[in-house]
C-alpha positions as CSV (number, residue, x, y, z in Angstrom):
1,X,-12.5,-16.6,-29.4
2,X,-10.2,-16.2,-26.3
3,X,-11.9,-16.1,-22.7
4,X,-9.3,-14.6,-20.3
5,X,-11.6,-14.1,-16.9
6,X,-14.3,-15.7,-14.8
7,X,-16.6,-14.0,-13.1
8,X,-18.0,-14.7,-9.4
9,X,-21.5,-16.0,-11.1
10,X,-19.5,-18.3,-13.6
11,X,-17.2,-19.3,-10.6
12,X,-20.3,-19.8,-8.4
13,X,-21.7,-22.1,-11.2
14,X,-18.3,-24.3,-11.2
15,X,-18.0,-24.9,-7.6
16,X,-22.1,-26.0,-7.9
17,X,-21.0,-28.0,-10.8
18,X,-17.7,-29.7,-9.2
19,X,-20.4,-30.5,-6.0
20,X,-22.8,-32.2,-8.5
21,X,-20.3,-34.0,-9.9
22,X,-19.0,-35.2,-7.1
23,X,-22.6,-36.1,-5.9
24,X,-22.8,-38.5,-8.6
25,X,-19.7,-40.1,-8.5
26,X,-19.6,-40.5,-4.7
27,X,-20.3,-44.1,-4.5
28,X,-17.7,-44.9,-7.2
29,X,-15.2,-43.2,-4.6
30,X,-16.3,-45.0,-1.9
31,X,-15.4,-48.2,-3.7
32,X,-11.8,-47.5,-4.2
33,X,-11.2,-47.7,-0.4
34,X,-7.9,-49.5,-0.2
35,X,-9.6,-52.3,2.0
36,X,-12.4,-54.3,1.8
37,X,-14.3,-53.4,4.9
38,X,-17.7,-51.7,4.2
39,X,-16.9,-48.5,5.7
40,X,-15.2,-47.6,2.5
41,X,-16.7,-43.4,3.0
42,X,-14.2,-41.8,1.3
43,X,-16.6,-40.4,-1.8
44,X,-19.3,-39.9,0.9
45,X,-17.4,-37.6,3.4
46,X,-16.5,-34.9,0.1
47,X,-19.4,-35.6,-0.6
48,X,-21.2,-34.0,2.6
49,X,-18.3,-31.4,3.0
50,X,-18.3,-30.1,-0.7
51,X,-22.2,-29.9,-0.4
52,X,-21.9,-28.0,2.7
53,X,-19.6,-25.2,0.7
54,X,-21.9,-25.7,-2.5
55,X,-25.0,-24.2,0.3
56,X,-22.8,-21.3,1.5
57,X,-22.1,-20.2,-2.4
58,X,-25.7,-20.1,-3.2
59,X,-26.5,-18.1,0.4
60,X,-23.8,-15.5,-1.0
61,X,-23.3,-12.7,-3.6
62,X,-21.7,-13.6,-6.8
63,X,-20.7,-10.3,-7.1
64,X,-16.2,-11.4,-7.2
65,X,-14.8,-14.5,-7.2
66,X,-13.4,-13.7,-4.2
67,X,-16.5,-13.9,-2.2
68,X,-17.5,-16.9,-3.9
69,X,-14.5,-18.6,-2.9
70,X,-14.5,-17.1,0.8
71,X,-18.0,-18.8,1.1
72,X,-17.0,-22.0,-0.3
73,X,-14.1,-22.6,2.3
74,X,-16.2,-21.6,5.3
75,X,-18.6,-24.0,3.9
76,X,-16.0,-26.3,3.6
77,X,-14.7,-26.0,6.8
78,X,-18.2,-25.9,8.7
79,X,-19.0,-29.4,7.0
80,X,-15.9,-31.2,6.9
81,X,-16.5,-34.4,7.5
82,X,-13.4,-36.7,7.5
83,X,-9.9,-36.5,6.5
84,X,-10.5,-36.5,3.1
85,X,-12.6,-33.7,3.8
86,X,-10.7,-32.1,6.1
87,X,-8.2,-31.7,3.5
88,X,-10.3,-31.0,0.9
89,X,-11.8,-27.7,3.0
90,X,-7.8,-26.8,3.2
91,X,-7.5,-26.9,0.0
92,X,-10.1,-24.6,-0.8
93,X,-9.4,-22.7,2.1
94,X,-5.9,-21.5,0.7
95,X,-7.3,-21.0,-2.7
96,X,-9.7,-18.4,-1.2
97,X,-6.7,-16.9,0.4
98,X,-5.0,-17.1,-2.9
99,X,-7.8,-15.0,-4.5
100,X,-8.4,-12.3,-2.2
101,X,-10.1,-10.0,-2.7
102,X,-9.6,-10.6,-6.7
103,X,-13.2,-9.5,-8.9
104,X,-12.0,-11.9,-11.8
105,X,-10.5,-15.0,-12.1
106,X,-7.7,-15.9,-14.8
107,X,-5.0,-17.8,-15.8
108,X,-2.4,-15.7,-13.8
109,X,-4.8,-16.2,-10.4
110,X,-5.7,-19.4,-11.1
111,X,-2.3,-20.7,-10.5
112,X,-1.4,-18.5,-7.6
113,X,-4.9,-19.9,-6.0
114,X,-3.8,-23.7,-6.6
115,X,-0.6,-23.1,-5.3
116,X,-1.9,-21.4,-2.2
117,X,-4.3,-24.4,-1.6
118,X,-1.7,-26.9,-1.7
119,X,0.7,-24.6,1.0
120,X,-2.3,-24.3,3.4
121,X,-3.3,-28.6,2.9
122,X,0.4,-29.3,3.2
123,X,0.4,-27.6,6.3
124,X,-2.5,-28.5,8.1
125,X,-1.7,-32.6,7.8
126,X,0.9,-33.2,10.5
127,X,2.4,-36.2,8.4
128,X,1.8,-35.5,4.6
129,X,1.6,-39.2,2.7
130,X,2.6,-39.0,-1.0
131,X,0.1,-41.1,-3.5
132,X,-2.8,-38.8,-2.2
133,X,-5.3,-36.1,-2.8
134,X,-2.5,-34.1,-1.5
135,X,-0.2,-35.5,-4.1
136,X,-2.8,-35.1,-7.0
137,X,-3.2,-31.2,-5.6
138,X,0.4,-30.3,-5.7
139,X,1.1,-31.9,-9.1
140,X,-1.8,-30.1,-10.5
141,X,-0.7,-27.1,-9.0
142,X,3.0,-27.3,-10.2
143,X,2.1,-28.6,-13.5
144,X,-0.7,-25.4,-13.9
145,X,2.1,-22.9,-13.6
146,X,4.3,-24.1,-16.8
147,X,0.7,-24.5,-18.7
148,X,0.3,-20.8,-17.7
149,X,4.1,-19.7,-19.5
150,X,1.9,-20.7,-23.1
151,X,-2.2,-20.5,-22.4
152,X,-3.7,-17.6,-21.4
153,X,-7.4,-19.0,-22.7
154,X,-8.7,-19.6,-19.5
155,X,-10.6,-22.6,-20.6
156,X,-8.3,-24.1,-22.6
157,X,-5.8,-23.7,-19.6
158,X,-8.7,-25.6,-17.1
159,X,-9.1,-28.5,-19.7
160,X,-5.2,-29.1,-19.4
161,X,-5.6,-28.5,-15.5
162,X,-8.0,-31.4,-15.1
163,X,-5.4,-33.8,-17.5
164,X,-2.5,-32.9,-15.8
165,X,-5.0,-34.2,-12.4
166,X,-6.0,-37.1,-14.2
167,X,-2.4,-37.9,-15.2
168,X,-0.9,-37.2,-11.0
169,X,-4.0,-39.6,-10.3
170,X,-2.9,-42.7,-11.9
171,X,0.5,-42.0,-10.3
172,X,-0.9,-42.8,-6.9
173,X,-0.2,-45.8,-7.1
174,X,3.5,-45.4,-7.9
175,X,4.0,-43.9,-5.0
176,X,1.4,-45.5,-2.4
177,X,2.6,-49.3,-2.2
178,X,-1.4,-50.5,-0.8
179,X,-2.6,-48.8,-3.9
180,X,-0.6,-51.0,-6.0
181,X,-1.4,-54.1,-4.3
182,X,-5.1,-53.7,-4.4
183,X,-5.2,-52.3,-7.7
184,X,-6.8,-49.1,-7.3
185,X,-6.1,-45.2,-7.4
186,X,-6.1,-43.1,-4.2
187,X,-10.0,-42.2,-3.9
188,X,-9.2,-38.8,-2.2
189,X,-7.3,-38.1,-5.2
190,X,-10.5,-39.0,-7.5
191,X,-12.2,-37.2,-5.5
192,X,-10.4,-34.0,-6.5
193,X,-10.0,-34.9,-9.8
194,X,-14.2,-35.0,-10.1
195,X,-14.3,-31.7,-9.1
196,X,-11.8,-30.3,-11.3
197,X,-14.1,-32.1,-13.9
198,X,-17.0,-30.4,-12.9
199,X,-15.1,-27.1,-12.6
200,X,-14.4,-27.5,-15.9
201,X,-18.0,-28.5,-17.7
202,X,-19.1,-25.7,-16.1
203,X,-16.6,-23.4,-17.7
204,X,-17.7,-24.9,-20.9
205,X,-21.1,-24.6,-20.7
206,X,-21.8,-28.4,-20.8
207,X,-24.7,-29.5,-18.3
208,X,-24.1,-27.0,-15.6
209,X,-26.7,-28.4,-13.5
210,X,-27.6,-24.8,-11.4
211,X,-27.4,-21.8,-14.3
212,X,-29.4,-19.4,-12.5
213,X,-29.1,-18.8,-8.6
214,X,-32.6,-17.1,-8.6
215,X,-34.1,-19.8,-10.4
216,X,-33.5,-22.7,-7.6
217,X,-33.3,-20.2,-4.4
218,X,-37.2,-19.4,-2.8
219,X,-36.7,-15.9,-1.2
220,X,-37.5,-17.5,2.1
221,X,-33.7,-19.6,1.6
222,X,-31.9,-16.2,0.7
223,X,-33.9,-14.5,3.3
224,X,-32.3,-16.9,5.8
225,X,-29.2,-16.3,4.4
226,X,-28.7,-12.7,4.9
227,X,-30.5,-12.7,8.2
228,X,-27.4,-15.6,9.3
229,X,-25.1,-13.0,7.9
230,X,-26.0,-10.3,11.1
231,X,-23.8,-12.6,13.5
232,X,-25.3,-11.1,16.5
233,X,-22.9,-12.1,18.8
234,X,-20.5,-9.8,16.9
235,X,-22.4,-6.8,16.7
236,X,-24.1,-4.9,19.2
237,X,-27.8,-3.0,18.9
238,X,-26.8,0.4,18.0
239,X,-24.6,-0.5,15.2
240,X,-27.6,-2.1,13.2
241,X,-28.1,0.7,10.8
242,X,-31.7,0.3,8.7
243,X,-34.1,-0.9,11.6
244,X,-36.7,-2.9,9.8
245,X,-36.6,-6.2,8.3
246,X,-39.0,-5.3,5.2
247,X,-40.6,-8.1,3.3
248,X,-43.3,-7.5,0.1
249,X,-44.8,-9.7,-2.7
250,X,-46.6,-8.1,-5.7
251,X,-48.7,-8.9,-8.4
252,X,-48.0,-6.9,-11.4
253,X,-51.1,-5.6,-13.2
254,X,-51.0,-4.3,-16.2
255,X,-52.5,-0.6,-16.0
256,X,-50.2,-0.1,-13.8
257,X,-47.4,-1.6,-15.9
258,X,-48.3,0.4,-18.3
259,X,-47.4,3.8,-16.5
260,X,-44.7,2.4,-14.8
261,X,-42.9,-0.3,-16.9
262,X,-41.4,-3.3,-14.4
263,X,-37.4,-3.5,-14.9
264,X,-35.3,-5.5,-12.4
265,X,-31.8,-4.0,-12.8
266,X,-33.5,-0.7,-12.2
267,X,-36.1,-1.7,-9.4
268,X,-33.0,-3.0,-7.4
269,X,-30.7,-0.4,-8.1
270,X,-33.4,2.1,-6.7
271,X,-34.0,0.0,-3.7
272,X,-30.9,-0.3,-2.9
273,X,-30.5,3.6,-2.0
274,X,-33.0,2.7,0.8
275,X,-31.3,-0.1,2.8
276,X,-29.3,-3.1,2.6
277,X,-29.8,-7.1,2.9
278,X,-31.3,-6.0,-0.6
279,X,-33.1,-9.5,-2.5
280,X,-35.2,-9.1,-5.6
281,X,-36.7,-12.0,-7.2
282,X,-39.3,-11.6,-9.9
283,X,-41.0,-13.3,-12.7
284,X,-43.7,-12.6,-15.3
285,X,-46.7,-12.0,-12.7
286,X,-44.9,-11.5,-9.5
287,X,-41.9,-9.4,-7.6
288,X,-40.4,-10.2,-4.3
289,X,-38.3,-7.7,-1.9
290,X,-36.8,-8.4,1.0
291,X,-34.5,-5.1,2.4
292,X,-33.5,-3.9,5.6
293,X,-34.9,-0.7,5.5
294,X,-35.3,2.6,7.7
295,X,-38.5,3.9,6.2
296,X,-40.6,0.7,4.7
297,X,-43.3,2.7,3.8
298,X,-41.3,4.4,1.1
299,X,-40.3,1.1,0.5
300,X,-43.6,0.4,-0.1
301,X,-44.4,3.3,-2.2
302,X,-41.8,1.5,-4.9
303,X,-43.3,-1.6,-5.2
304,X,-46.7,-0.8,-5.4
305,X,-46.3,1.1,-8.6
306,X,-46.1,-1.8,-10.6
307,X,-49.0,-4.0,-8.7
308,X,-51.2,-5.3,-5.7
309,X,-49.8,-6.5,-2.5
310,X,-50.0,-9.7,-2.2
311,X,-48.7,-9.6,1.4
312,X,-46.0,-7.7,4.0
313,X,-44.4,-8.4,6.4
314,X,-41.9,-5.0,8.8
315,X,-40.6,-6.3,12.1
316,X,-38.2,-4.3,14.3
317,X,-34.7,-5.7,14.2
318,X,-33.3,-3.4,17.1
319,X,-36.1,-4.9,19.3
320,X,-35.4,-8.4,18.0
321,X,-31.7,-8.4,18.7
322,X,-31.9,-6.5,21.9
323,X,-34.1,-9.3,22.6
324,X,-31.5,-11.9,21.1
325,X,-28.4,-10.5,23.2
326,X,-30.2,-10.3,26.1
327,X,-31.0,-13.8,26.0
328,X,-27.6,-14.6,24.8
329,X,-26.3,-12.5,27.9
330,X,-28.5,-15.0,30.3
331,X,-27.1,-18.0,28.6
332,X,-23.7,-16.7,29.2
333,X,-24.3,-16.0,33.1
334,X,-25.3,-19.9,33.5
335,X,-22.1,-21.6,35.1
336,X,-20.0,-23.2,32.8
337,X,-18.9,-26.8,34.4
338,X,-14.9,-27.2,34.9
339,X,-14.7,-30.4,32.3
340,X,-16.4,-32.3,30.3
341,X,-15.6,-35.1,27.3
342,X,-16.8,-35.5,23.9
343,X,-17.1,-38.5,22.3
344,X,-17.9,-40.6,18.9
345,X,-19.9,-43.8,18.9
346,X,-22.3,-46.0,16.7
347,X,-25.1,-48.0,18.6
348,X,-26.8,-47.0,21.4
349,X,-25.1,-49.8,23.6
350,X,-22.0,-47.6,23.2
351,X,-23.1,-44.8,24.0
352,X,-24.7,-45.3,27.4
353,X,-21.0,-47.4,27.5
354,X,-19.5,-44.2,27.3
355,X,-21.3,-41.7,29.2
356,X,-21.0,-44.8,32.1
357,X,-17.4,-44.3,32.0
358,X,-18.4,-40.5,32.3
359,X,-18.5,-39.0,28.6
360,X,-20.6,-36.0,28.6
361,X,-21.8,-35.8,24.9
362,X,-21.8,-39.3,22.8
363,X,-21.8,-37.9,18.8
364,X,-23.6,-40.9,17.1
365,X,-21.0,-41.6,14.1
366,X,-18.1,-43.3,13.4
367,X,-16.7,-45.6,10.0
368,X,-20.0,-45.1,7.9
369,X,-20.6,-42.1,9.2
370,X,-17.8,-39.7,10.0
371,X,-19.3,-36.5,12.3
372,X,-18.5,-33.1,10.6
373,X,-16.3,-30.4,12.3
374,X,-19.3,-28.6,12.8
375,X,-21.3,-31.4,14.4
376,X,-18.0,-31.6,16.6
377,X,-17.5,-27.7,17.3
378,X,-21.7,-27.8,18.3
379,X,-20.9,-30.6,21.1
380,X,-18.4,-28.9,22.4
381,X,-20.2,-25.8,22.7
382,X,-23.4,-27.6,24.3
383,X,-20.9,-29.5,26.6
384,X,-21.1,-26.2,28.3
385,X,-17.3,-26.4,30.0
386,X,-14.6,-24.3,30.3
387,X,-11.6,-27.0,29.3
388,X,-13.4,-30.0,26.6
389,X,-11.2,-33.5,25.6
390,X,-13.0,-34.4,22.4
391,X,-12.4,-38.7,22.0
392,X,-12.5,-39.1,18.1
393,X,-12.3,-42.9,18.2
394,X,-11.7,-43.6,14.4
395,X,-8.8,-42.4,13.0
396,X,-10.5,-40.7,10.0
397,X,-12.6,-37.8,12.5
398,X,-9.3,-36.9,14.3
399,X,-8.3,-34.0,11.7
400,X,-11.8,-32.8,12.3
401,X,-11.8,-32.9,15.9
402,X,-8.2,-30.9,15.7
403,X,-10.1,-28.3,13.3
404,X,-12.7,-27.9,15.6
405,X,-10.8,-27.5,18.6
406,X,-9.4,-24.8,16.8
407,X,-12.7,-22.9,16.5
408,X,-13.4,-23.3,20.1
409,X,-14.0,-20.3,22.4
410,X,-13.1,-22.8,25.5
411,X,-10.4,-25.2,26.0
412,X,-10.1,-27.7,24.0
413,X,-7.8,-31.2,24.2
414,X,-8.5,-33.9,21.7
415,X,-6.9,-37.4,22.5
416,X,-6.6,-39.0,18.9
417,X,-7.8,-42.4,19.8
418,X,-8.8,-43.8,17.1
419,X,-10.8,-47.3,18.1
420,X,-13.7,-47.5,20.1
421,X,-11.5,-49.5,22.9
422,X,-8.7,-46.9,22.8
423,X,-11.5,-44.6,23.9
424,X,-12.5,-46.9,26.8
425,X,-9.6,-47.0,27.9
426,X,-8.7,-43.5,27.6
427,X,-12.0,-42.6,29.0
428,X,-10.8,-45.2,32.5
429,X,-7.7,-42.9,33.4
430,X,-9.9,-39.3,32.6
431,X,-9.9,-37.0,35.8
432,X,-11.7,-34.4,36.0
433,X,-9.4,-32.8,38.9
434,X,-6.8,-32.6,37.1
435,X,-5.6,-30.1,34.4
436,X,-6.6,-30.7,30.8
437,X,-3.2,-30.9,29.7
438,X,-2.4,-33.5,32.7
439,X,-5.6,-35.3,31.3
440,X,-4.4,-35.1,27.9
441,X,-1.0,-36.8,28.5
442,X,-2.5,-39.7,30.8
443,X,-5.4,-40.7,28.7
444,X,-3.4,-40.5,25.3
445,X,-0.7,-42.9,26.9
446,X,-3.7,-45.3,28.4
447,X,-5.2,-45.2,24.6
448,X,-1.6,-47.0,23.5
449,X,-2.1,-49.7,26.0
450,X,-4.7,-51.1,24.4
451,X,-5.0,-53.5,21.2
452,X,-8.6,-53.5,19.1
453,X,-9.5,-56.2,17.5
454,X,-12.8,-56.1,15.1
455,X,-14.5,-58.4,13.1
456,X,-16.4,-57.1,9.7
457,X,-17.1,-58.9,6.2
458,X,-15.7,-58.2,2.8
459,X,-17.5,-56.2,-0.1
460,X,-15.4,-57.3,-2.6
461,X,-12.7,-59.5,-3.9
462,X,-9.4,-58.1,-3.3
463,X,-5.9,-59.3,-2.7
464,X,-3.8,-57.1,0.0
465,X,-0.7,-58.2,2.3
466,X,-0.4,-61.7,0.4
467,X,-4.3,-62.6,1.1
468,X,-6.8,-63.2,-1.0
469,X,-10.2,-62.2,0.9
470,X,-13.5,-63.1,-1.0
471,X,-16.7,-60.9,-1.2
472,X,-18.9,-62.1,1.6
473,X,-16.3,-64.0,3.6
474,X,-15.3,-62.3,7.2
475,X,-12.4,-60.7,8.4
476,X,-10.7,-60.5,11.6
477,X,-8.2,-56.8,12.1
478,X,-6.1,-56.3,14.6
479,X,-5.4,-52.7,15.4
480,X,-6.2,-51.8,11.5
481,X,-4.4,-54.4,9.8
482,X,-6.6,-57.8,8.4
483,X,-4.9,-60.7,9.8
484,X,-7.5,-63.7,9.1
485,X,-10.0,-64.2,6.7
486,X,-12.8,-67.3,6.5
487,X,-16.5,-68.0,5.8
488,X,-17.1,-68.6,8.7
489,X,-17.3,-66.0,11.6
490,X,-16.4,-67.7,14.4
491,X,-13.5,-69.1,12.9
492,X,-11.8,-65.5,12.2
493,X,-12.9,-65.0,15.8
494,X,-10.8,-67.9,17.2
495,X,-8.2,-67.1,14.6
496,X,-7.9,-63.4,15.6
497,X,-8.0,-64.0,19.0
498,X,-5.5,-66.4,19.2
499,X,-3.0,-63.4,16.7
500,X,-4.0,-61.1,19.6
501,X,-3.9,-62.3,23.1
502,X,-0.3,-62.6,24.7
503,X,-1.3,-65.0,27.6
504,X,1.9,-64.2,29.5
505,X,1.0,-60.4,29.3
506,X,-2.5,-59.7,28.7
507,X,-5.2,-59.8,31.6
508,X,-8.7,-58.9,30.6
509,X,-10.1,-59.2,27.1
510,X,-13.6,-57.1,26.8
511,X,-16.1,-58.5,24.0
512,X,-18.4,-55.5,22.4
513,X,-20.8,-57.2,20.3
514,X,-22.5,-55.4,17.5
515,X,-26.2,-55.9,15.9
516,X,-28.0,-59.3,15.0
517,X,-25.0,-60.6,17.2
518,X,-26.4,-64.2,19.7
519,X,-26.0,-65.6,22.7
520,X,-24.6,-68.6,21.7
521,X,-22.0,-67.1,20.0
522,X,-21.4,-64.8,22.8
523,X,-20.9,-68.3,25.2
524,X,-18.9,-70.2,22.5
525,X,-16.3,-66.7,22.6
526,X,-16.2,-67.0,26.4
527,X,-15.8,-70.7,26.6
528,X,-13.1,-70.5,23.4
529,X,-11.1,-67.6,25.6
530,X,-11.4,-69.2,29.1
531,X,-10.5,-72.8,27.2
532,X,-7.4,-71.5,25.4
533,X,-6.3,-68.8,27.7
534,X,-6.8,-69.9,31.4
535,X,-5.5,-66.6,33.2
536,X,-7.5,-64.2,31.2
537,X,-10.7,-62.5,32.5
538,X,-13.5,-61.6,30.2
539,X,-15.8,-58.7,30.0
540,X,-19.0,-58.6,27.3
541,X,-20.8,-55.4,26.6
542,X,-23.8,-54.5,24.1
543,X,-22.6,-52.2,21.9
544,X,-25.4,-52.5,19.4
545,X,-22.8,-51.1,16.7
546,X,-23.1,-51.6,12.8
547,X,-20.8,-52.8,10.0
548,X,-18.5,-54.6,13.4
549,X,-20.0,-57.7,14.7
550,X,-17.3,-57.7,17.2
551,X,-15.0,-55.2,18.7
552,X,-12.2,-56.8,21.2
553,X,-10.3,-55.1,23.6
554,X,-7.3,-56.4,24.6
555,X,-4.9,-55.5,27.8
């Protein structure tokens, strides 16, 4: 038999199913980071953002599939953590756009959903790389329309999708040369390709693991949920139309069952002409209501046909969001400071490091731990400033920071530094005199001036730019790129510093040393660096930060 359409509740179930998925693949992700450093958080980042758009799908209505995808890409977008998830709420941001306002989903809009994702992802990455997620989504895409010209079976068309993403997968390394050498597919790209796999179990009935949105949701989580959707701050008291936030339980009894048989469909359907924010939830001995509601007691009148109260609960929504913008309204009246600066560190050495150098708001996060655009969009909001410079330091937050600054109501300038020294140093030429774009300009060019060298271990055996680095051994990076590898630590120390350090051009080298770092080896760097390079001053700071032993910055 021939299934042309989904539904939003069968749509709702794929994306819960593609998050699932993903859920439990995430740490195979993670391992297919091209290097060896364990900060490999590719599988984790989706992870966090798809969850994010998973929790806005089971707060909203199923009753299109365009509302279920609307949800999922503000969810998306909220908990984008990453670039891989950065692109991945793109993505899913222009398939919403591609389904608007669309009740069903088939073959037809399928295609034109996948091809919209892939426009809006494209666009949003200011230098696409090929042998990507972003490769994997456009293949899929292209390849979905000429599967369209002969299927019209919607899940015979999806079980083709998800090969023709498996196939653009093992590509990646065709096109991406690190791939190659390391011997593994782009992780972004599996990443995707999980989903699609859970999309598609889903559609087939195969271990969807949430079937019933009512059966997993308390009515306190959807209450929540519709009470989020008032957005005071867009709305102003008189325009709330039912006054009371009306909350019941009751306990059916069977006399009264008797004269009054209990049936959902019709119990909400008759609520429903009394208000809105309308939630029903029952089972065999109880019914829960929530409704905003003009008149509870009528309200009341319903549900007690069928039972005993088992408690309620009417409070006065005009008097609590009078109450709400007025307090808003004082907030707003408290002087917003001219500038202030946002920044990303691990280890609390690092950030009272940063707030030193005059940092206003120190996000803790950074290679295991990538802060979401939310987390970013929430500093910059408690920052309390009319012009924000957000300081990313890692190169995998900058698209977040960008797509946060973009949801800002003040000013917001991010510097993409994208080391924890390029922040210093970008942090030493900020001035809060000047203008932001002034500050921009200067503290991006002091962020180039600046080589980063950082000291980590290996996770695994792996060959990559003619090395061979064993699991457990350490490695020595300079400005991203593994230059020495050795079992012992403080020979990729010596090794690295002596790559780095121009002694004819560089003045001050500053040591940042992470946890279960010594003393000794702090003196044996000193002595190594004053030894070797007589003109050069050092610096040593606590950073207390994980996964990097030793950061160096070098100018």
């Amino acid at each position: 038999m021939t299934q042309k359409n989904i539904d939003g509740a069968l749509f709702a179930n794929m994306v819960l199913a593609g998050a699932h998925h993903l859920a439990n693949n995430a740490e195979k992700i993670d391992a297919l980071n091209v290097f060896p450093v364990p900060d490999g958080d590719t599988g984790t980042n989706m992870n966090l953002s798809i969850t994010s758009g998973a929790n806005e799908v089971k707060k909203a209505n199923h009753d299109t599939v365009s509302v279920v995808a609307n949800a999922f890409a503000k969810g998306l977008l909220m908990g984008a953590r990453g670039n891989s998830g950065v692109i991945l709420s793109q993505l899913f941001r222009g398939f919403a756009k591609g389904l608007e306002g669309n009740t069903y989903l088939d073959v037809e809009s399928f295609v034109t959903a996948l091809d919209s994702g892939v426009n809006t992802a494209y666009k949003a990455v200011m230098k696409p790389v090929e042998g990507t997620i972003l490769t994997v989504a456009k293949d899929t895409a292209a390849e979905a329309k000429t599967i369209a010209e002969e299927e019209q079976d919607i899940i015979s068309f999806m079980e083709q999708v998800v090969q023709a993403a498996k196939k653009s997968l093992k590509r990646t390394p065709d096109l991406l040369p690190v791939l190659k050498e390391v011997g593994v597919v782009d992780s972004g790209g599996q990443g995707l390709v999980v989903i699609y796999e859970g999309f598609l179990s889903a559609l087939k009935g195969e271990e969807v693991p949430e079937s019933s949105l009512d059966d997993t949701m308390d009515l306190d989580d959807l209450v929540n949920a519709e009470h989020h959707k008032l957005a005071q701050d867009y709305m102003s008291t008189d325009e709330i139309e039912y006054s009371y936030c009306t909350e019941f339980m009751v306990r059916f009894e069977k006399d009264k069952l008797q004269e009054h048989p209990y049936d959902e469909a019709s119990f909400r359907e008759e609520l429903s002409q009394h208000g809105d924010s309308l939630l029903v939830v029952s089972d065999d001995e109880i019914v829960k209501v929530h409704i905003h509601a003009e008149y509870p007691g009528d309200v009341f009148n319903l549900g007690q046909r069928f039972g005993s109260f088992i408690n309620l609960k009417v409070e006065n929504m005009r008097e609590q969001h009078s109450n709400i913008v007025d307090k808003k309204k004082e907030e707003k009246t408290q002087a917003k400071q001219p500038f202030a600066v946002v920044t990303v560190a691990m280890g609390d050495g690092l950030t009272e490091l940063f707030k030193s150098l005059g940092a206003t708001i120190v996000i803790q996060g950074g290679q295991t731990m990538n802060p979401s655009t939310q987390d970013l969009a929430n500093a910059v909001e408690e920052a309390n400033a009319e012009n924000v410079i957000i300081l990313p330091n890692n190169k995998n937050i900058v698209m977040a920071a960008e797509q946060a600054a973009e949801l800002a109501e003040v000013n917001v300038a991010v510097v993409p530094t994208k080391t924890i020294p390029q922040g210093m140093s970008a942090m030493l030429t900020y001035n809060p005199d000047a203008s932001l774009e002034e500050n921009k300009e200067t503290m991006t060019s002091a962020s180039k001036e600046v080589k980063t060298g950082q000291v980590t271990y290996a996770v695994r055996d792996t060959k990559i730019d003619g090395m061979t680095i064993e699991n457990g051994h350490y490695m020595g990076l300079a400005d991203g790129k593994i230059k020495v590898t050795n079992a012992e630590q403080m020979t990729v120390i010596k090794e690295l510093l002596k790559e780095m350090i121009d002694a004819e051009e560089d003045e001050i080298v500053t040591v940042i040393r992470g946890e279960e770092t010594s003393d000794e080896e702090e003196s044996d760097i000193i002595a190594f660096i004053e030894d070797y390079f007589e003109d050069i001053e050092v610096e040593v700071h606590h950073g207390n930060q994980p996964i990097y032993s030793y950061i160096f910055s070098i100018e």
